[in-house]
C-alpha positions in Angstrom: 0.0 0.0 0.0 1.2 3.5 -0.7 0.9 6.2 2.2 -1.8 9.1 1.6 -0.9 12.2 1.1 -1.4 14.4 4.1 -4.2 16.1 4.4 -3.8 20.2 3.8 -6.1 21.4 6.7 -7.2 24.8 7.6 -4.8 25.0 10.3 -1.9 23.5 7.8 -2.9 26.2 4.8 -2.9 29.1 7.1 0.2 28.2 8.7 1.9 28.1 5.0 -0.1 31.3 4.0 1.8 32.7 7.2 5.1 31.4 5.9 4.6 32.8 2.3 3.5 36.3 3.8 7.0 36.1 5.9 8.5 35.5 2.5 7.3 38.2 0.9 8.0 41.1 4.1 11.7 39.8 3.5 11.8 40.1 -0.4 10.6 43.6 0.1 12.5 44.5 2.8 15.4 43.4 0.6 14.0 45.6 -2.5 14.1 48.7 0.0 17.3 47.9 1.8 18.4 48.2 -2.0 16.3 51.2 -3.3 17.8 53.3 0.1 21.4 51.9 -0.6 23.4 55.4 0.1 24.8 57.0 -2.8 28.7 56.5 -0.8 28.7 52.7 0.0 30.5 53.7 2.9 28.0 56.3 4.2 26.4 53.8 6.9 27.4 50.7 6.9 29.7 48.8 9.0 33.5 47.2 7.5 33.0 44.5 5.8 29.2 44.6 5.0 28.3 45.4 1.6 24.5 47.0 1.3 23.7 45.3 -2.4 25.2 42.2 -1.3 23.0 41.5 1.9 19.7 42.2 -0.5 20.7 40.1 -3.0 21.2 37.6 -0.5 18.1 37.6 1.8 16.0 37.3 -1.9 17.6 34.4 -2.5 16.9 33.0 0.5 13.9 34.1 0.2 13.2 32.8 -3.0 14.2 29.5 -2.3 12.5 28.9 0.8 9.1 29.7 -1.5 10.2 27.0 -3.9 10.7 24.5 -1.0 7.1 26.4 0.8 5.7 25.5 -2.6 7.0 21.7 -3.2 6.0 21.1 0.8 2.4 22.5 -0.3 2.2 20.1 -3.3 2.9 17.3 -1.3 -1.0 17.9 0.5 -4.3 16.8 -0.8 -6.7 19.7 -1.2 -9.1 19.4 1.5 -12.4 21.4 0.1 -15.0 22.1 3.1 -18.9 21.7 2.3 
């Protein structure tokens, strides 16, 4: 026998929509880290940190955590309520 799929209930979906809303707050917190970067790199950050560097790197992270939010969501059957 194969194992069902779990189940994708109410609780399930809204925690994942919570997941995918924290996803987005830090893809555009890394677009405005970005649009404010200071016109001197130097201006405001600390040695060693690099401004475009940091947002390109929390998008990526961000985007792949919604690929793997997404493959975890496809792994659920769609429960439909009556």
């Amino acid at each position: 026998m194969s194992p069902q799929p779990p189940v994708l209930t109410p609780e399930v979906e809204s925690l994942l929509s919570r997941i995918d809303h924290a996803l987005s707050s830090a893809e555009g917190m890394a677009l405005m880290i970005s649009d404010n970067e200071p016109a001197d790199p130097t201006a405001h950050t600390r040695p060693g940190y690099n401004v475009q560097k940091i947002s390109v790197a929390m998008m990526a992270l961000s985007q792949h955590g919604r690929r793997l939010l997404n493959e975890l969501r496809q792994q659920y059957l769609k429960v439909t309520l009556h």
